[in-house]
VMD Tcl script that builds the backbone (N, CA, C; Angstrom):
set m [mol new atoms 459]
animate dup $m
set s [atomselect $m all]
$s set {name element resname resid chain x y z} {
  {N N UNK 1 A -26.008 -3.588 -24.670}
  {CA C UNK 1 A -25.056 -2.679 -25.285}
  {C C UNK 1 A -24.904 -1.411 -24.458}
  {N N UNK 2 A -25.954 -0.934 -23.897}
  {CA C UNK 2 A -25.878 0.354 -22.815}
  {C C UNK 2 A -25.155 0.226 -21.899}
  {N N UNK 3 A -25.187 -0.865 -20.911}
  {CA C UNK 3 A -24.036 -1.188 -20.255}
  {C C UNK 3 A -22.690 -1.391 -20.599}
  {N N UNK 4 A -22.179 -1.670 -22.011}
  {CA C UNK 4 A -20.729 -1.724 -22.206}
  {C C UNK 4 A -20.458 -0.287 -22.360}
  {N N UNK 5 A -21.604 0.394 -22.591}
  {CA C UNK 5 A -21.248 1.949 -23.304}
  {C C UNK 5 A -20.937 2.296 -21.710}
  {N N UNK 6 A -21.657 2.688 -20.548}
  {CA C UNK 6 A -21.679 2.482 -19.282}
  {C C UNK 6 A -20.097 2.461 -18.596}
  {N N UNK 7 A -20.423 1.368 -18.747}
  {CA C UNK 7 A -19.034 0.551 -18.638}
  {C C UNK 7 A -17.961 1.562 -18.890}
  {N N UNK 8 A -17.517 1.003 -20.255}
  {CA C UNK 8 A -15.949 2.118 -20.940}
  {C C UNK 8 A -16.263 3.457 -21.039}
  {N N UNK 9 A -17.634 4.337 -20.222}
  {CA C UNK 9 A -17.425 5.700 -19.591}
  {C C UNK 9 A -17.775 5.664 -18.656}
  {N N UNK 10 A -17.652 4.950 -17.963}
  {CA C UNK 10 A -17.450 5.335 -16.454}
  {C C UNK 10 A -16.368 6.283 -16.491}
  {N N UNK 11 A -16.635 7.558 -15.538}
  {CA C UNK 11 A -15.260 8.655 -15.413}
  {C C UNK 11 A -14.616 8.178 -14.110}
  {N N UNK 12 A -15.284 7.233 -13.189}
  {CA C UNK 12 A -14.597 6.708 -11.690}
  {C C UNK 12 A -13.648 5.473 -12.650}
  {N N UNK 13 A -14.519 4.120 -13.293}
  {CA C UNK 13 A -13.443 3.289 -13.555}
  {C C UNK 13 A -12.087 4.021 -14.295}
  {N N UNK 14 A -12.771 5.298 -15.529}
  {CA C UNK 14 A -11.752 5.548 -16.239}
  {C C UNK 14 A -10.441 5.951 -15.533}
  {N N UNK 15 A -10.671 6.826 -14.608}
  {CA C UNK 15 A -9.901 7.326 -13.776}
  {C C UNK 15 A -9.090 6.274 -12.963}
  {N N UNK 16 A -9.291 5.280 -12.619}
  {CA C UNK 16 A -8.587 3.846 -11.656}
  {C C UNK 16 A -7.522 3.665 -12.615}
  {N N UNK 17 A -8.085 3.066 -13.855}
  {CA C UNK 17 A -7.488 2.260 -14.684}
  {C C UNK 17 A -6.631 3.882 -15.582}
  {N N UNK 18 A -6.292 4.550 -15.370}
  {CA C UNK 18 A -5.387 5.960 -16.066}
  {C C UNK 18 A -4.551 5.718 -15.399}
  {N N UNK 19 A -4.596 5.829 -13.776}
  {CA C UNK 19 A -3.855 6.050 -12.499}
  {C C UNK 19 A -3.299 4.553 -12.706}
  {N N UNK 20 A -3.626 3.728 -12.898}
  {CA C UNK 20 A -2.646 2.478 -12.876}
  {C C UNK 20 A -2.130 2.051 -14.140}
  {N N UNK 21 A -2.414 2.707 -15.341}
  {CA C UNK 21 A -1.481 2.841 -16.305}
  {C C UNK 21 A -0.819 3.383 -16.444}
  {N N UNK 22 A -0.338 5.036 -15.565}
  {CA C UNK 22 A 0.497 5.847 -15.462}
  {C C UNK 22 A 1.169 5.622 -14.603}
  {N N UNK 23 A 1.083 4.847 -13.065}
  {CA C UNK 23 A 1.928 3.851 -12.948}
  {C C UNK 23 A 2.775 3.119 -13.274}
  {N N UNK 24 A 2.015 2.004 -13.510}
  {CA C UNK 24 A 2.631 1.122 -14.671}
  {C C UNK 24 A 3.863 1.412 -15.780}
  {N N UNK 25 A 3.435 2.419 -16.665}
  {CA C UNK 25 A 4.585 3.169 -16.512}
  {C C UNK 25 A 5.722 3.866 -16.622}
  {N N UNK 26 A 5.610 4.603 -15.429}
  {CA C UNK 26 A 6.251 5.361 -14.438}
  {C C UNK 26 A 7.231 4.042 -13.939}
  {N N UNK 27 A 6.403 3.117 -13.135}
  {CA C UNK 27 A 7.259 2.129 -12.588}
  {C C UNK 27 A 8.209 1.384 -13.903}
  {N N UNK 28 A 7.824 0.845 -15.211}
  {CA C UNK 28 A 8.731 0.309 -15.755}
  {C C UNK 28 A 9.793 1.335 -16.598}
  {N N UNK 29 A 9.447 2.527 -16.902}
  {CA C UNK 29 A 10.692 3.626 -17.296}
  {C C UNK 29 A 11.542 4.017 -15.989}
  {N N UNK 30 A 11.476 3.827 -14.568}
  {CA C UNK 30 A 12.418 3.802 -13.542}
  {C C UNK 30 A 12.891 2.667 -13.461}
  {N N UNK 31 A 12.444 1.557 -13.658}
  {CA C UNK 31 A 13.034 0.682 -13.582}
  {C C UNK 31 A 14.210 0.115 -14.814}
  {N N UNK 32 A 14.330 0.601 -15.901}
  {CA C UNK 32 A 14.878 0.701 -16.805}
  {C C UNK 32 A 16.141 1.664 -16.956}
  {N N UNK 33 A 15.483 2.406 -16.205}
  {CA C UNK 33 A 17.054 3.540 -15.661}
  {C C UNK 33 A 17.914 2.751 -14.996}
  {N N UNK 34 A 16.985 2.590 -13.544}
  {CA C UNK 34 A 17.943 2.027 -12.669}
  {C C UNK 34 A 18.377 0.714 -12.615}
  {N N UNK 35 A 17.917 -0.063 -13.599}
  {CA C UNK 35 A 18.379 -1.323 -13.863}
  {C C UNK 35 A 19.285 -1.288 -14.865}
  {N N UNK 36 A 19.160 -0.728 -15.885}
  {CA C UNK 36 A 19.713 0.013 -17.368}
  {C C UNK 36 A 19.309 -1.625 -18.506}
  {N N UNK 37 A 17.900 -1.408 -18.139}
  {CA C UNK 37 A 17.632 -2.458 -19.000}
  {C C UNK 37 A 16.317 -2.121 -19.017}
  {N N UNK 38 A 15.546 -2.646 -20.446}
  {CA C UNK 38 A 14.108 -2.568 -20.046}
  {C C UNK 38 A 13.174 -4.079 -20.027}
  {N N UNK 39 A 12.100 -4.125 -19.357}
  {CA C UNK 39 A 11.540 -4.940 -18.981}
  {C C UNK 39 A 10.317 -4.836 -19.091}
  {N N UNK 40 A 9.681 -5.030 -19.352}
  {CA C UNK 40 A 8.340 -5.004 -20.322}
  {C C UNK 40 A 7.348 -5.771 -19.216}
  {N N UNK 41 A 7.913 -6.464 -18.835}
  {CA C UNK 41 A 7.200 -7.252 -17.800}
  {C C UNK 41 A 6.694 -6.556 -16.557}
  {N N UNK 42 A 7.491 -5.829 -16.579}
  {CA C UNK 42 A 7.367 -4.922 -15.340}
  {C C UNK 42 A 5.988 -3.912 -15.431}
  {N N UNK 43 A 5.559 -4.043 -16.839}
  {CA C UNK 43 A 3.761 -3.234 -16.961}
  {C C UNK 43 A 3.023 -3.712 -16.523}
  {N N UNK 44 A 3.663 -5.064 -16.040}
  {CA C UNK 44 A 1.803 -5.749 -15.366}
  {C C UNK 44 A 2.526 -6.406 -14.610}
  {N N UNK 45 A 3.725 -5.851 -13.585}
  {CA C UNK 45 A 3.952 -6.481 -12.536}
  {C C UNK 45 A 3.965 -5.822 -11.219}
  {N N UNK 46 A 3.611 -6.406 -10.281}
  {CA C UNK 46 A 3.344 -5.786 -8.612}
  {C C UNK 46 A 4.876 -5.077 -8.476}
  {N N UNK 47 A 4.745 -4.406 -6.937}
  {CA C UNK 47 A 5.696 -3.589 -6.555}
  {C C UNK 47 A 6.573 -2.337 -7.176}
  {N N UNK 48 A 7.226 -2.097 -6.646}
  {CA C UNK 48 A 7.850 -0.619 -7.291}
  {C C UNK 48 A 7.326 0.464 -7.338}
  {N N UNK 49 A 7.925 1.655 -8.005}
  {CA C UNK 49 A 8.075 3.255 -7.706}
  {C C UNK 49 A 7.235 3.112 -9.145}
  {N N UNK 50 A 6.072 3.704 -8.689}
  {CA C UNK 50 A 5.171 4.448 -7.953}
  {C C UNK 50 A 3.904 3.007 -7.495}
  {N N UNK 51 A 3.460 3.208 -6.695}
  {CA C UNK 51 A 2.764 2.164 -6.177}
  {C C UNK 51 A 1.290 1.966 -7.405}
  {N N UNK 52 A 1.050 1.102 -8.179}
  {CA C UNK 52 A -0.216 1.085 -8.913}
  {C C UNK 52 A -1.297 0.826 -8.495}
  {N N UNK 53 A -1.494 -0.075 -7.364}
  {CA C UNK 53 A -2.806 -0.243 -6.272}
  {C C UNK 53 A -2.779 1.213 -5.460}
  {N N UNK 54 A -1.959 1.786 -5.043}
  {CA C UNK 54 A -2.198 2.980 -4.526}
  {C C UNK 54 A -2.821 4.427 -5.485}
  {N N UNK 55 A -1.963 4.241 -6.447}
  {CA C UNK 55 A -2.438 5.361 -7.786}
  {C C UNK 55 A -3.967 4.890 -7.762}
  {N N UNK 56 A -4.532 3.728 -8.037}
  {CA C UNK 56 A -5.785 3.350 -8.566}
  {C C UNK 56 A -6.746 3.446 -7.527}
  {N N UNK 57 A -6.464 3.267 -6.584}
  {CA C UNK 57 A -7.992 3.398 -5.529}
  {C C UNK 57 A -7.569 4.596 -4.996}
  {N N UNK 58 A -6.558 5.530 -5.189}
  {CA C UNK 58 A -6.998 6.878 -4.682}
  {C C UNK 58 A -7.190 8.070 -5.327}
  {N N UNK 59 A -6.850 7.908 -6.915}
  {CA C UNK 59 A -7.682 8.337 -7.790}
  {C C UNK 59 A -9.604 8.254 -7.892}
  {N N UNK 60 A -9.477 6.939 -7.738}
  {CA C UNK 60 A -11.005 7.076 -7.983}
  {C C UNK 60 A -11.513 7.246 -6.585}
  {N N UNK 61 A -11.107 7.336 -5.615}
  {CA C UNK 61 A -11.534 7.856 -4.356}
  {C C UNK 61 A -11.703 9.284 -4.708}
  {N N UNK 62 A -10.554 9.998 -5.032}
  {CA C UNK 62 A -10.498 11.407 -4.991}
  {C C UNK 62 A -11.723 12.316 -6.310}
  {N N UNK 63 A -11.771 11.245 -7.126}
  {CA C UNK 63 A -12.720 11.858 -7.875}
  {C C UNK 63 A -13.820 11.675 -7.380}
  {N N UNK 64 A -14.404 10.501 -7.200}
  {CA C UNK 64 A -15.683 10.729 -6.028}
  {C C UNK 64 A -16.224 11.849 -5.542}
  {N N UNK 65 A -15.160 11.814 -4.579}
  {CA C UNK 65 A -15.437 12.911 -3.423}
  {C C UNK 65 A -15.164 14.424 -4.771}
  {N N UNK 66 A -14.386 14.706 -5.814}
  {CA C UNK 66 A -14.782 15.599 -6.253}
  {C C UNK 66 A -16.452 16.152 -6.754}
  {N N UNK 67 A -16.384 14.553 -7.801}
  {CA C UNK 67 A -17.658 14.749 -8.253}
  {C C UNK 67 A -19.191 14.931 -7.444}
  {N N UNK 68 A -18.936 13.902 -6.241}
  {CA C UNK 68 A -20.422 13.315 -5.067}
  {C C UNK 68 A -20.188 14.432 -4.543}
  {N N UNK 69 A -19.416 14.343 -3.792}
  {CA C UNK 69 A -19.121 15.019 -2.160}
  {C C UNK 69 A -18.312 15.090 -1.609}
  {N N UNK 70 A -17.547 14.864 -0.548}
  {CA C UNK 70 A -16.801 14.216 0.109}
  {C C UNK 70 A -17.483 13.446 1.261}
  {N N UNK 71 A -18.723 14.066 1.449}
  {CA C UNK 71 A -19.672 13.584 2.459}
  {C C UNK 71 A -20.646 12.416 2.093}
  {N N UNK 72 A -20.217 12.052 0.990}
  {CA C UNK 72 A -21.446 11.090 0.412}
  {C C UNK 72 A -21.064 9.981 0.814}
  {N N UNK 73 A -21.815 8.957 0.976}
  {CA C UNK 73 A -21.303 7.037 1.053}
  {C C UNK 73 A -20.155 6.538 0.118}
  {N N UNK 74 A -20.355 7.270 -0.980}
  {CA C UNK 74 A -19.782 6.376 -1.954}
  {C C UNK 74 A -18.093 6.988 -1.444}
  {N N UNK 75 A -18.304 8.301 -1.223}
  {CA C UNK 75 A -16.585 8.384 -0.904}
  {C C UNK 75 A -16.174 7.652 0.549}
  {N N UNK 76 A -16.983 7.533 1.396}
  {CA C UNK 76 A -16.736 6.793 2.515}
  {C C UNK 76 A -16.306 5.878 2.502}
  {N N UNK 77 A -17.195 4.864 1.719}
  {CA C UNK 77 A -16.425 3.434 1.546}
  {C C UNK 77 A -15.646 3.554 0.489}
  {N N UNK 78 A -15.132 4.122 -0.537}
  {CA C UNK 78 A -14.096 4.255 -1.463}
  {C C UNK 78 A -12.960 4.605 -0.634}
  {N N UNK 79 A -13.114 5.619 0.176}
  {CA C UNK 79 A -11.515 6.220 1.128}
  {C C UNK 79 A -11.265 5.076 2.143}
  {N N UNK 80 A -12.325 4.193 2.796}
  {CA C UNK 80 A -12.028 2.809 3.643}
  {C C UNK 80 A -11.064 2.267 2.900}
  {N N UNK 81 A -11.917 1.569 1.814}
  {CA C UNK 81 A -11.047 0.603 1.146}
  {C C UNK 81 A -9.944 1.461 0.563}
  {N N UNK 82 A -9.404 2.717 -0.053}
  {CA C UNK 82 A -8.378 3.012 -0.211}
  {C C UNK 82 A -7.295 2.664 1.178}
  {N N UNK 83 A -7.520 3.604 1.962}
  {CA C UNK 83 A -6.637 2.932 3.325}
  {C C UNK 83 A -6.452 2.050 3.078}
  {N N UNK 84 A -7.407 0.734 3.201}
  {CA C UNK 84 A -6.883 -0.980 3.333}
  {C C UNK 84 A -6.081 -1.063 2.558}
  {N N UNK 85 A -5.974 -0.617 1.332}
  {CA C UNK 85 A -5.139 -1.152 0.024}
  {C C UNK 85 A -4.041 -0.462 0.005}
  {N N UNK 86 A -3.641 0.709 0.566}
  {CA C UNK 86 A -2.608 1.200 1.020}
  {C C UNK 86 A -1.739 0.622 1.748}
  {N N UNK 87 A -2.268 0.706 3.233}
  {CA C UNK 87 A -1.742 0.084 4.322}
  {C C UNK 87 A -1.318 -1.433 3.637}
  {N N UNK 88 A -2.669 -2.414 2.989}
  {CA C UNK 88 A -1.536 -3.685 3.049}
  {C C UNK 88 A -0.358 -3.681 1.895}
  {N N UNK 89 A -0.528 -2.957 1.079}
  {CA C UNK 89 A 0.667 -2.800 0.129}
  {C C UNK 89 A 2.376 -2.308 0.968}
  {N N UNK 90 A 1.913 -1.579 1.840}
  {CA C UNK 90 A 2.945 -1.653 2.709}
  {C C UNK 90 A 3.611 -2.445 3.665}
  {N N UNK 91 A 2.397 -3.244 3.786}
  {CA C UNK 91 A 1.907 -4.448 5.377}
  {C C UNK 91 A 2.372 -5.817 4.820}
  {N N UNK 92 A 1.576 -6.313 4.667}
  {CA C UNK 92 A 1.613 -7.760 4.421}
  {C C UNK 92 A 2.496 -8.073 3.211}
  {N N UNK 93 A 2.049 -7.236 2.298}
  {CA C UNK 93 A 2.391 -7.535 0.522}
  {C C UNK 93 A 4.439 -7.282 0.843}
  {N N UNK 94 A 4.433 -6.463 1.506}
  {CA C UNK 94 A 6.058 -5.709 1.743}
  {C C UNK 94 A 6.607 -6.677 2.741}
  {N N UNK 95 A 6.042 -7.412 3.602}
  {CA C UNK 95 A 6.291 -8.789 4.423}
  {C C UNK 95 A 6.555 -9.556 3.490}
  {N N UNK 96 A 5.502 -10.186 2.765}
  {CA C UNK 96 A 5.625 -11.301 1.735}
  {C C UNK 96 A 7.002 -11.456 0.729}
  {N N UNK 97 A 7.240 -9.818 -0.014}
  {CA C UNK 97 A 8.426 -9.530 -0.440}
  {C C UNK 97 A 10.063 -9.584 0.671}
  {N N UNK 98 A 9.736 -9.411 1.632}
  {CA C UNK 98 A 11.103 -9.806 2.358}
  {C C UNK 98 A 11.401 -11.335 2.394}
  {N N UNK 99 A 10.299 -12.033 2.730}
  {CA C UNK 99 A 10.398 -13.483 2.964}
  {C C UNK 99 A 10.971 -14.097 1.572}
  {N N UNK 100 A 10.301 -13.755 0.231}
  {CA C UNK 100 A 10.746 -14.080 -0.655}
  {C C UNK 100 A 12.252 -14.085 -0.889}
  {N N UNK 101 A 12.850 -12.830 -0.750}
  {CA C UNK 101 A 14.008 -12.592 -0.739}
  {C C UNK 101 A 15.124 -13.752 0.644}
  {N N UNK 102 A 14.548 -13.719 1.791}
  {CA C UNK 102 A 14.844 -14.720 2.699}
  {C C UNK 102 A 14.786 -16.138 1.855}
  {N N UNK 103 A 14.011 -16.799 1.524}
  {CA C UNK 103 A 13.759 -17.976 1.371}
  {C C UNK 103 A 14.799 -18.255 0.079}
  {N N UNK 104 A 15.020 -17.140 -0.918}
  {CA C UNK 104 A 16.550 -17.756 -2.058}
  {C C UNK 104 A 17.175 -17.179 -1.134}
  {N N UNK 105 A 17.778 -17.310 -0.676}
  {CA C UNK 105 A 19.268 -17.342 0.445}
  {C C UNK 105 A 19.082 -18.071 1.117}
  {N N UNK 106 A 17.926 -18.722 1.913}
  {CA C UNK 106 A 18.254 -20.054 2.570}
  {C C UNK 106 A 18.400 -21.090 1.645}
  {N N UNK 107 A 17.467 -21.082 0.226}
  {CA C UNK 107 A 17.906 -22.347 -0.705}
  {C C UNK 107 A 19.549 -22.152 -1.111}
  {N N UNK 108 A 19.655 -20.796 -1.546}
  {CA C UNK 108 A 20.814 -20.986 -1.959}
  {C C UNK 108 A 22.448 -21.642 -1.220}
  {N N UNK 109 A 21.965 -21.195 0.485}
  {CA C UNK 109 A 22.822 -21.962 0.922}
  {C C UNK 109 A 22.793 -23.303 1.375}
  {N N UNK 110 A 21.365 -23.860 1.435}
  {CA C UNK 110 A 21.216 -24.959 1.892}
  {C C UNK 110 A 21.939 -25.816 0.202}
  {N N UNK 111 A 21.906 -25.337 -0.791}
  {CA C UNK 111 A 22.208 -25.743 -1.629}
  {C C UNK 111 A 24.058 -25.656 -2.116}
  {N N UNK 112 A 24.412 -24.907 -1.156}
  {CA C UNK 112 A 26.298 -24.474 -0.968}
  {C C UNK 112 A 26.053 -25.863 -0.322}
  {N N UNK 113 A 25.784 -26.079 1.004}
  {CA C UNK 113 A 26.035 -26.638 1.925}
  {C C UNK 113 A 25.950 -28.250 1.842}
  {N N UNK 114 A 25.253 -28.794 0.954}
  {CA C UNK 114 A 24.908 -30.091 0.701}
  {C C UNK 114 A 24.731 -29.889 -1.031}
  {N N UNK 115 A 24.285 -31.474 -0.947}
  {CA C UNK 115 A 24.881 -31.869 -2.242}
  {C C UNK 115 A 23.504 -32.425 -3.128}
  {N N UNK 116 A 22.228 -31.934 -2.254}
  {CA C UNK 116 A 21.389 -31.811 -2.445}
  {C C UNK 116 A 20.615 -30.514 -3.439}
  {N N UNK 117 A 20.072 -31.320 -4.150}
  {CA C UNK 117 A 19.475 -29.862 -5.282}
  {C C UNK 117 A 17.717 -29.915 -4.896}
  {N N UNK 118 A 17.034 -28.840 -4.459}
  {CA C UNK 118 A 15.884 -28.334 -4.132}
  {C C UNK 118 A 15.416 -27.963 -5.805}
  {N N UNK 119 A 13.712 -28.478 -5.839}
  {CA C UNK 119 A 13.696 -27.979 -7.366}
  {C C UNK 119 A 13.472 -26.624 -6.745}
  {N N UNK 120 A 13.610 -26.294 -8.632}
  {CA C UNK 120 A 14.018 -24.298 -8.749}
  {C C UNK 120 A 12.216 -24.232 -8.564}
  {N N UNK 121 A 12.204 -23.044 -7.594}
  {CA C UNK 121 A 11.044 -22.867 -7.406}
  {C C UNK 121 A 11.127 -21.200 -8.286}
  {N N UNK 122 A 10.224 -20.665 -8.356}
  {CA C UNK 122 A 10.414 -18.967 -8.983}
  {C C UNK 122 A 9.244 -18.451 -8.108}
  {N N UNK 123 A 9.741 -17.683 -7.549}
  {CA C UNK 123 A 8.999 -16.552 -6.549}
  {C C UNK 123 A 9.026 -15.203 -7.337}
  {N N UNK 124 A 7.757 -14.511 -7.067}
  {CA C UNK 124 A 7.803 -12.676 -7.214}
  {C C UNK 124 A 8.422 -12.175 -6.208}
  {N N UNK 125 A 9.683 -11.336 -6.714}
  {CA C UNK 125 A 10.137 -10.619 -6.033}
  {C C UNK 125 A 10.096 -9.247 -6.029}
  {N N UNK 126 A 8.721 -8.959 -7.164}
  {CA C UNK 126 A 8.428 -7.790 -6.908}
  {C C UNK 126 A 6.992 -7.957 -6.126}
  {N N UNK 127 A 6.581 -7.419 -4.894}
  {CA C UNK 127 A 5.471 -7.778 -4.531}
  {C C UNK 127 A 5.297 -6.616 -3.422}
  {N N UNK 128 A 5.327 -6.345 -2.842}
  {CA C UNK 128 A 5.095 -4.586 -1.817}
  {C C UNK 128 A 5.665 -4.031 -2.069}
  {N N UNK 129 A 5.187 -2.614 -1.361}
  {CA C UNK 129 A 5.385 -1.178 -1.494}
  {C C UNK 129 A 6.559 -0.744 -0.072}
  {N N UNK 130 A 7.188 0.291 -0.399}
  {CA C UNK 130 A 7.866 0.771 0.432}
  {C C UNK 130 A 6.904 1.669 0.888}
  {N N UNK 131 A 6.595 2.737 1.847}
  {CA C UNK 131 A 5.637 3.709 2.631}
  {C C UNK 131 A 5.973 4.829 1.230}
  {N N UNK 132 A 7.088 5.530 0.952}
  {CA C UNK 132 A 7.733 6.110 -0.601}
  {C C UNK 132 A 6.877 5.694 -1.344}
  {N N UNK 133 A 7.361 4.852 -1.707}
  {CA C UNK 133 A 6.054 4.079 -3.427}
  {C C UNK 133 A 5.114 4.205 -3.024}
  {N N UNK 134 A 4.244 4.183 -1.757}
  {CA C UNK 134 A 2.870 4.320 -1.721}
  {C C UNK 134 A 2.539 5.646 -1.701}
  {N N UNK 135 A 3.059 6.442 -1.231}
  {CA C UNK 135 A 3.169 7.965 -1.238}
  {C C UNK 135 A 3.147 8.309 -2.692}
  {N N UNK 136 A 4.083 7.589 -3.470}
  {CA C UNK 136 A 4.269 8.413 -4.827}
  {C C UNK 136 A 2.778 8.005 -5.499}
  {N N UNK 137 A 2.127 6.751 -5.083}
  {CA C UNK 137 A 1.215 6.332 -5.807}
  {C C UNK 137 A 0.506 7.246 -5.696}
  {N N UNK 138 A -0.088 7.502 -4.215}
  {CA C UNK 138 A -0.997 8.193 -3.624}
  {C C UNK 138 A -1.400 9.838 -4.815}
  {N N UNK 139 A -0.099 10.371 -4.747}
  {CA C UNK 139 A 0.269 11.623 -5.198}
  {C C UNK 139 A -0.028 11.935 -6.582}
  {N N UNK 140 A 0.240 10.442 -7.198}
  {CA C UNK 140 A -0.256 10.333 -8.662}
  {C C UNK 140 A -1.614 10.173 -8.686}
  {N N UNK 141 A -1.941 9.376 -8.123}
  {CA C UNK 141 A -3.347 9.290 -7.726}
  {C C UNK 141 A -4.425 10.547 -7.795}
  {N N UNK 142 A -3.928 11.545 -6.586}
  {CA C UNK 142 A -4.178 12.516 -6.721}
  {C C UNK 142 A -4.868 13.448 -8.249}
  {N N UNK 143 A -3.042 13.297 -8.736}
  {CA C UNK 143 A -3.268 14.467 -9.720}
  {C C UNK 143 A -3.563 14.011 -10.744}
  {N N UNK 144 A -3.839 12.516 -11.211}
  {CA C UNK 144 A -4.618 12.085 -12.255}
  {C C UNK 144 A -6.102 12.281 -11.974}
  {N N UNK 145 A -6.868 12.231 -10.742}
  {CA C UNK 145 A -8.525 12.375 -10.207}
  {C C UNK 145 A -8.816 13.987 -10.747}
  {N N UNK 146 A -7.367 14.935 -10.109}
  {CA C UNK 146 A -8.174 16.340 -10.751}
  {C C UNK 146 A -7.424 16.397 -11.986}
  {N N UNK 147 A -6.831 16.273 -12.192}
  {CA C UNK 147 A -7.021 16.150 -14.286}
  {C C UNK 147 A -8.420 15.684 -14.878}
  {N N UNK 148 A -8.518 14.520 -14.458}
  {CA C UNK 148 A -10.056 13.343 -15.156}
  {C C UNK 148 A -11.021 14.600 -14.502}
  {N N UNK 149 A -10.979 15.064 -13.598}
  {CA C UNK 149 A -12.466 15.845 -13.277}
  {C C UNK 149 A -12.955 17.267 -13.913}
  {N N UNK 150 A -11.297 18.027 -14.198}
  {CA C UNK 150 A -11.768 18.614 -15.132}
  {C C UNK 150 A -11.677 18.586 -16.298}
  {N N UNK 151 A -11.373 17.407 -16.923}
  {CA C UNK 151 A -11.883 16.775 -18.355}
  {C C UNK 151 A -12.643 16.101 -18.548}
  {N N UNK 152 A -13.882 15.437 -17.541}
  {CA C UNK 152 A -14.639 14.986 -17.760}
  {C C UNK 152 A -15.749 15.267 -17.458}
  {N N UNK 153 A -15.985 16.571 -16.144}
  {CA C UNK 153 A -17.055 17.296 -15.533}
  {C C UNK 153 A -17.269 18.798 -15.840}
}
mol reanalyze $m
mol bondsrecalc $m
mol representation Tube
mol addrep $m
């Protein structure tokens, strides 16, 4: 039982999981503007303004280094792996999302073009970050770590 108590106060997890619910969203009330629809789905879906892998590991990076140090291990490898999760949200994940978008336009015309029907496959087409969305994450990130630090330290 000490460990669940543990657990749901942690002020590092609390802080991840704030930053990626304020995300979350952030991303589905913009997306509701600019779509002029809402989508519900969009709370627990990848990509978009504000980045939620970015909000979440650099929140709890930034509180770290409030609470430890900045010099301590634990922020060291917390700010590593923030980078990684940055960078590939921009990298690979923002690759993956172009191809997606490529690949219905080649079905769709291979499917103009012949008389052939491809089954319907369904791809995420929300899936990376623009360098923007990761920035905005980042930023949220930020200012959710010093909120949580001085409400929780």
């Amino acid at each position: 039982m000490d460990a669940l108590i543990d657990l749901i106060t942690n002020p590092y997890l609390l802080a991840g999981l704030t930053a990626w619910f304020l995300a979350q969203v952030l991303k589905t009330i913009l997306y509701a503007v600019i779509n002029k629809k809402l989508d519900l789905g969009r709370m627990m879906g990848d990509g978009g303004m504000p980045s939620g892998h970015s909000a979440t590991v650099t929140s709890m990076t930034v509180l770290i280094g409030l609470a430890r140090g900045f010099g301590t291990v634990e922020f060291a490898v917390s700010c590593i792996l923030a980078v990684i999760v940055c960078h590939d949200a921009t990298g690979v994940r923002r690759e993956t999302e172009k191809q997606t978008y490529l690949i219905d336009e080649l079905l769709k015309a291979f499917s103009e073009l012949t008389e052939d029907r491809l089954p319907e496959v369904k791809l995420k087409k929300f899936v990376g970050h623009t360098p923007v969305q990761v920035l905005a994450g980042i930023i949220l990130g930020i200012i959710t770590a010093v909120v949580m630090y001085y409400l929780l330290f």
